[in-house]
C-alpha positions in Angstrom: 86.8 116.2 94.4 89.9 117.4 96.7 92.7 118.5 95.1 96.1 117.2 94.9 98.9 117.1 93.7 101.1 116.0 90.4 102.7 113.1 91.5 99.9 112.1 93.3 97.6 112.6 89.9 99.8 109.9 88.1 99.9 107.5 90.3 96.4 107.5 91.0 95.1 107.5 87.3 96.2 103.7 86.6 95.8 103.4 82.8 93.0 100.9 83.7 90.6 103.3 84.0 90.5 104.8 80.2 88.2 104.1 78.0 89.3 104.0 74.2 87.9 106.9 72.5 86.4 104.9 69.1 84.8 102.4 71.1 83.5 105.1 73.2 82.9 107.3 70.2 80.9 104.4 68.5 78.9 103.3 71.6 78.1 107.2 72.2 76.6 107.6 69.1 74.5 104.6 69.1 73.0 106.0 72.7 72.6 109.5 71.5 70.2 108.4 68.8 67.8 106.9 70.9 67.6 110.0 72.8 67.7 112.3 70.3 66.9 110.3 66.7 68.4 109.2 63.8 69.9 112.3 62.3 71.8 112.5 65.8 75.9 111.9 65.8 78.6 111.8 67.9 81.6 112.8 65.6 84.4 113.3 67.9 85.7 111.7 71.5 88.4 113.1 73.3 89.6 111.9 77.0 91.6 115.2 78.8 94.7 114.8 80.2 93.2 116.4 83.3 90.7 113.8 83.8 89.5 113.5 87.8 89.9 111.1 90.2 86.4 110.1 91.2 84.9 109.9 87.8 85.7 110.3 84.1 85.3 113.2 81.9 84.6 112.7 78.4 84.7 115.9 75.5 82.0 114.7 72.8 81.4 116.8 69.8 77.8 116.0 68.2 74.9 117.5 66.2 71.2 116.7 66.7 68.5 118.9 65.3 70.5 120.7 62.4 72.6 122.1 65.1 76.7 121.3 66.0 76.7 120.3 69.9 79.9 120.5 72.2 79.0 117.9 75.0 80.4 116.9 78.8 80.1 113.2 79.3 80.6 112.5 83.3 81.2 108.9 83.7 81.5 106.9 86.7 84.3 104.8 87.1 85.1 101.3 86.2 84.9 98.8 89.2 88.2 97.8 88.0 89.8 101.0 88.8 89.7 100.7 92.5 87.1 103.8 92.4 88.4 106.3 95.1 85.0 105.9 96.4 83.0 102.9 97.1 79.5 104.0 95.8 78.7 106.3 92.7 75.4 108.2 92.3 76.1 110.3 88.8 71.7 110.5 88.3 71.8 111.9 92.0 74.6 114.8 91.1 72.7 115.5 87.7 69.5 115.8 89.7 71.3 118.5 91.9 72.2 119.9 89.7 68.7 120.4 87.9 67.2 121.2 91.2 70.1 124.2 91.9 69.2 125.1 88.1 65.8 125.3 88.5 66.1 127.4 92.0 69.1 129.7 91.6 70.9 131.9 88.8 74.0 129.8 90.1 76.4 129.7 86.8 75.6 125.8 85.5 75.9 124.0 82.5 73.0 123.2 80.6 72.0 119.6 81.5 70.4 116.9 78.1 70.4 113.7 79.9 71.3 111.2 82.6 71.7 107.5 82.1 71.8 105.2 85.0 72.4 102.1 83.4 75.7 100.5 82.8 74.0 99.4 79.5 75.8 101.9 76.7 79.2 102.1 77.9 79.7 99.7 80.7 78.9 102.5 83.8 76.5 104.9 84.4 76.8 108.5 82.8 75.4 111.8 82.4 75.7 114.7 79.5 75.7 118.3 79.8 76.8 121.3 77.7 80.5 122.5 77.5 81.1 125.8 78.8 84.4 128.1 77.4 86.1 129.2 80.3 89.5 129.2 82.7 89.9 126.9 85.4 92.5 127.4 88.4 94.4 124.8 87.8 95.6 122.4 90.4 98.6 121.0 88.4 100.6 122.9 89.0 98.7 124.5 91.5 97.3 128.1 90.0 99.4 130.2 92.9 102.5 128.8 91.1 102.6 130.5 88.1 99.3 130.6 86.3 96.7 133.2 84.5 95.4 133.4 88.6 99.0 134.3 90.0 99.9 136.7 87.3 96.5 138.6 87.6 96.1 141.5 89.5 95.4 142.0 92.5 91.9 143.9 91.6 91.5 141.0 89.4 92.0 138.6 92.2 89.3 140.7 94.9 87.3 140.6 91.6 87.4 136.4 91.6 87.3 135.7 95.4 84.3 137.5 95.8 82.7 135.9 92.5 83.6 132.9 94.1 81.5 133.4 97.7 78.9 134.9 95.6 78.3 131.2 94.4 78.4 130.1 97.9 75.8 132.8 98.5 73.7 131.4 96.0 73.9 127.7 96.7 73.5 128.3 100.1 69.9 130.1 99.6 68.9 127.1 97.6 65.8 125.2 98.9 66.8 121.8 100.3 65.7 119.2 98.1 63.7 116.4 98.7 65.6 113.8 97.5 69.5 113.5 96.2 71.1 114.1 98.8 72.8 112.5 102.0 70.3 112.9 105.1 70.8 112.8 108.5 69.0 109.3 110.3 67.5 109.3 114.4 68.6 111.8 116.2 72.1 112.6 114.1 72.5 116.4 113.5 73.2 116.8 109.4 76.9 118.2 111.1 77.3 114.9 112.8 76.0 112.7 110.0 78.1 114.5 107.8 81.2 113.6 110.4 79.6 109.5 110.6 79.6 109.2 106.8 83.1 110.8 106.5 84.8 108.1 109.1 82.6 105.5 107.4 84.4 106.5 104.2 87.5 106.1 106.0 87.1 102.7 107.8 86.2 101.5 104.4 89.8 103.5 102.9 91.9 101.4 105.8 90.1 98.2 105.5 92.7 95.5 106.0 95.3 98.1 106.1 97.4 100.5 108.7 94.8 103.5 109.4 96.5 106.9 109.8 97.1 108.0 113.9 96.6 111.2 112.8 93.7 110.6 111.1 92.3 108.9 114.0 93.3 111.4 116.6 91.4 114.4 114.4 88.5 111.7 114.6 88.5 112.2 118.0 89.4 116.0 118.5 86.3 116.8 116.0 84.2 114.8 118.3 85.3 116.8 121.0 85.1 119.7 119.5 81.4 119.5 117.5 79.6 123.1 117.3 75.9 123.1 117.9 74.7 124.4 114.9 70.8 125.5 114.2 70.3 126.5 110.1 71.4 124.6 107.7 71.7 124.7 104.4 72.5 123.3 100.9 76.5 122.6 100.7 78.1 122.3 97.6 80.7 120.0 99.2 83.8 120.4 97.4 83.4 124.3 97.1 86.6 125.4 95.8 87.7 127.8 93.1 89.4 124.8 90.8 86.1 123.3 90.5 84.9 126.8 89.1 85.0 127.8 85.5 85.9 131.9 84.9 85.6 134.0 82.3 86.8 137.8 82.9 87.3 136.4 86.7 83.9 135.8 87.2 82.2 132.3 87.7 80.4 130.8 84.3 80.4 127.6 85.3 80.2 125.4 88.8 81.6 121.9 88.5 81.4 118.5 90.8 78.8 117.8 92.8 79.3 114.7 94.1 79.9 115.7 97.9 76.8 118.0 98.0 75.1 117.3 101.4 72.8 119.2 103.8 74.7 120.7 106.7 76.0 124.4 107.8 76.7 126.8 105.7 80.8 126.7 106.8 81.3 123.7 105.8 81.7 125.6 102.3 82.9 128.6 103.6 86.0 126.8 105.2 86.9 124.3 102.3 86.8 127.2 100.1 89.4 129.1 102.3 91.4 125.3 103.3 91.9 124.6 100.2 93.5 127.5 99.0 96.1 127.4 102.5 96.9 123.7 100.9 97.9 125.1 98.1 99.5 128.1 100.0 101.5 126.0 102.1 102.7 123.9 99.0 104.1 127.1 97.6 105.8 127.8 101.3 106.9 124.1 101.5 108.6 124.7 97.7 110.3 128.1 98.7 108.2 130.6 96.7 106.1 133.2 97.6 102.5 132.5 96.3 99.5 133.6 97.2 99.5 134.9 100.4 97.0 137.8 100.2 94.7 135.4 98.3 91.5 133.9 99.8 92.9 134.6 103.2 90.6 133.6 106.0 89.0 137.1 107.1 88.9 137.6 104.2 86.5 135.6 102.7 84.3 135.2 106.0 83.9 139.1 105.5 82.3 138.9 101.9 80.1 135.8 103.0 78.6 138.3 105.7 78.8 141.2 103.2 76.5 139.0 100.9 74.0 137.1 103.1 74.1 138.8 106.5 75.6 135.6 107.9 78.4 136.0 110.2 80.6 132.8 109.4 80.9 130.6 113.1 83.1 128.4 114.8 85.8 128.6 111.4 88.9 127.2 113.8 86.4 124.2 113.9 85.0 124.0 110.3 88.5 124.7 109.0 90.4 122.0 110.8 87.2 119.6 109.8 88.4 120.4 105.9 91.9 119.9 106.7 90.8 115.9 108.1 88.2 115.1 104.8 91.4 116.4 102.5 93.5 113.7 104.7 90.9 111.3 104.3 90.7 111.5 100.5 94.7 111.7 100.4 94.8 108.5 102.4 92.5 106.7 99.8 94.3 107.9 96.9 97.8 107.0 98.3 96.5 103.6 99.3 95.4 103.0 95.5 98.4 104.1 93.8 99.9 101.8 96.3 97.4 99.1 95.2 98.4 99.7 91.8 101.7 99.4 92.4 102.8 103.0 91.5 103.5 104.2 95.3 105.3 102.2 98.1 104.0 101.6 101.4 105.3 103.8 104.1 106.7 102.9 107.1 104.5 105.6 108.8 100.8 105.8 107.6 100.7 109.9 108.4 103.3 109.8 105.6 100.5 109.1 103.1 99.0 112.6 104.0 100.6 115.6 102.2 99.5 118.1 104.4 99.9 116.3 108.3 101.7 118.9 109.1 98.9 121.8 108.7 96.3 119.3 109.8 98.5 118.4 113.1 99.1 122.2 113.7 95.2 122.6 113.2 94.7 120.3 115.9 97.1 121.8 118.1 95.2 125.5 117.6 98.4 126.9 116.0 97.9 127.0 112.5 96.1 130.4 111.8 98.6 132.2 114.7 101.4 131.2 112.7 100.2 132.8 109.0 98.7 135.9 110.5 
């Protein structure tokens, strides 16, 4: 899911949300045996810290077979959470998942089993294998002062273009029958893709103040929709924190819940977005950060240098990323503000870290003023 920020990340985790780690332990253990037998166990639950907004992660330590097992447990979220979604399909991301497996060397965990029943521990979950890597992190952002700032610069050229590489791969993925979003009539998967997006949004301001400049990119994407022929696979949330490294290349891609079919920039442009959020963090907070990083022409340059696809229309595709971002930030501020843990601004744009890049985006300034 979209990055943000610290603050945001506390008051957006109510302590609702966690699960207590012996009843979760116990509950575990009892399910694993029915999938695995009776010499199965579950011997150790651990909640991170880090834990995401849109679901839970659990770290399981187990042994089935005569072998020790170190276990992922993806669990959707309690209803009383105030998901930041409304609707949770864990069994479709773990079926992406297989599919992408099953078609692709892209870097995944190995997947045991899905369960989409609320039956063993109250919501729907899924279990794959833990993989030892480093993740960018996003608190604090990994271009203030992390094991990705104080590489070098080889090192970094080494990790962006590991990173399209797994854009590359997705994107040559066959589409798959089932799992994920399709377009309906006469909708484009681009223009589906922008319908469920504002549907997700009219849902976020339900009874609420909705965000002008939310509503006013609404309208300039409208304007501004490229006609697009291929289209691909999209990993959705394509972004080097939801990438696992090891040496600075990807072992492991993570979070597939916004997987959809559409063109292949709507990767290529979160990827580079959501780096300049994290740039322009840096800028906001008076240090240098990552400038040279995951820059625009960059990254559009190894995309064609790997597939022979010239990346199109990126003013478009990148300004598109800059409004889903403001879309999830919206939701996220209004549930800390739900939850008591944010107060209600006297000007909606306020809930929206980045207005300023998204306004400027708009206004077909933004990329003149970084170059």
């Amino acid at each position: 899911m979209a990055a943000i920020d610290d603050d945001s990340a506390q008051v957006a985790r109510p302590s609702e949300s966690r699960r207590d780690p012996q009843w979760l332990r116990e509950r575990l253990d009892r399910w694993l045996k029915s999938q695995a037998g009776p010499d199965a166990e579950i011997t150790d639950v651990t909640i991170p810290e880090s834990n995401g907004m849109s679901s839970e992660t659990l770290l399981a330590e187990a042994t089935w077979g005569g072998e020790d097992r170190r276990l992922v447990v993806r669990v959707a979220p309690q209803a009383d959470s105030d998901p930041v979604f409304p609707h949770y399909d864990l069994d479709g991301q773990y079926r992406i998942i297989e599919h992408v497996r099953a078609h692709s060397d892209v870097p995944l965990p190995r997947l045991w089993w899905s369960e989409p029943s609320d039956a063993a521990l109250g919501a729907p979950f899924f279990v794959m294998d833990r993989v030892d890597g480093e993740v960018p992190p996003d608190v604090m952002p990994y271009n203030f002062g992390s094991w990705v700032s104080e590489a070098t610069d080889e090192q970094r050229t080494a990790l962006m273009r590991g990173s399209v590489s797994v854009l590359a791969r997705v994107h040559s993925v066959p589409i798959p029958d089932v799992f994920v979003a399709r377009p309906t009539g006469d909708d484009s998967p681009l223009r589906a893709h922008v319908r469920r997006l504002r549907g997700f949004y009219d849902w976020a301001a339900r009874d609420r103040a909705g965000s002008p400049l939310i509503d006013r990119a609404f309208t300039w994407i409208e304007a501004n929709l490229p006609e697009t022929d291929e289209n691909v696979l999209t990993w959705g949330d394509a972004r080097i924190g939801n990438i696992m490294y090891r040496d600075f290349a990807p072992v492991a891609v993570l979070d597939w819940e916004m997987a959809a079919i559409g063109p292949r920039e709507l990767d290529v442009a979160w990827m580079i977005f959501l780096h300049r959020f994290f740039q322009d963090l840096a800028t906001m907070a008076g240090m240098d950060g990552l400038p040279d990083f995951l820059r625009r022409e960059d990254v559009a340059a190894e995309y064609l240098r790997q597939t022979g696809h010239q990346p199109q229309h990126l003013d478009f595709y990148t300004a598109y990323a800059a409004l889903i971002h403001a879309v999830v930030m919206f939701r996220i501020q209004c549930r800390a503000i739900h939850f008591g843990h944010a107060q209600e601004p006297a000007d909606p744009d306020e809930l929206i870290m980045h207005r300023a890049t998204l306004d400027a985006m708009l206004a077909g300034t933004y990329w003149g003023q970084i170059s």
